[in-house]
C-alpha positions in Angstrom: 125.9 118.9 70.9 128.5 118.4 69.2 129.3 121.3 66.3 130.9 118.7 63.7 127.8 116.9 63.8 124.7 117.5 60.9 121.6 119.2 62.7 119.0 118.8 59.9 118.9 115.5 58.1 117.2 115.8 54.4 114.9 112.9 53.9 116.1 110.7 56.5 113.2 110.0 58.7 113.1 106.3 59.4 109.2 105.8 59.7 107.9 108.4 56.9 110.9 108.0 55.0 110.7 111.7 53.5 110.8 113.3 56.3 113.6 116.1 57.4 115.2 115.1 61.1 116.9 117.5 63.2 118.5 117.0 66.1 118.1 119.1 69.2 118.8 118.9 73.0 116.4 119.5 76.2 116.3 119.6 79.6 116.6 115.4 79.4 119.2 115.1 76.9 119.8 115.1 72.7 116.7 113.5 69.9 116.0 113.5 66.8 113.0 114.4 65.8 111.1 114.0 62.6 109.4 117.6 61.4 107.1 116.0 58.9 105.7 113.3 61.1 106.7 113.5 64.2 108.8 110.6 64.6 111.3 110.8 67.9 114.3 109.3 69.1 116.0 109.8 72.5 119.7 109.8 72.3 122.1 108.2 75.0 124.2 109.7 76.6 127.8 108.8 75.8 128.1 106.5 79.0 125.5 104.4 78.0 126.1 104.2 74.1 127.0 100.1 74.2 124.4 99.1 75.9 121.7 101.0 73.7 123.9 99.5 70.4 123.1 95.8 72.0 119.7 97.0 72.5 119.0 97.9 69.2 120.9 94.9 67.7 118.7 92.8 70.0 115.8 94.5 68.0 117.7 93.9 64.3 118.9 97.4 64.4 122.2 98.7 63.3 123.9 101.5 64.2 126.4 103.4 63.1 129.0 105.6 65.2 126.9 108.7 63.6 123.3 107.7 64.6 124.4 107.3 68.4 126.6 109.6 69.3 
């Protein structure tokens, strides 16, 4: 994880909408992860970022260079 990054987002829980995410890492890699609801978001690794951005635009997403890396 990188240090420069925000670990706790205020209020920026995309399915509750007031919900705090935080970002943590496991055995599998970084998420986000929604501590009202319990919303969760695996995080690609940086090899694979591109192709989950054309996912995600394939599903009307868009990302910015924040929310994947």
């Amino acid at each position: 994880m990188n240090s420069n990054q925000p670990r706790l987002m205020f209020k920026a829980c995309p399915r509750c909408l007031d919900g705090d995410v935080y970002r943590d890492r496991d055995a599998y890699g970084e998420y986000l992860d929604c501590i009202q609801c319990g919303w969760m978001l695996d995080l690609p690794r940086n090899d694979r970022v591109e192709e989950w951005r054309r996912t995600a635009a394939a599903d009307g997403l868009e990302l910015t260079a924040d929310s994947a890396s």
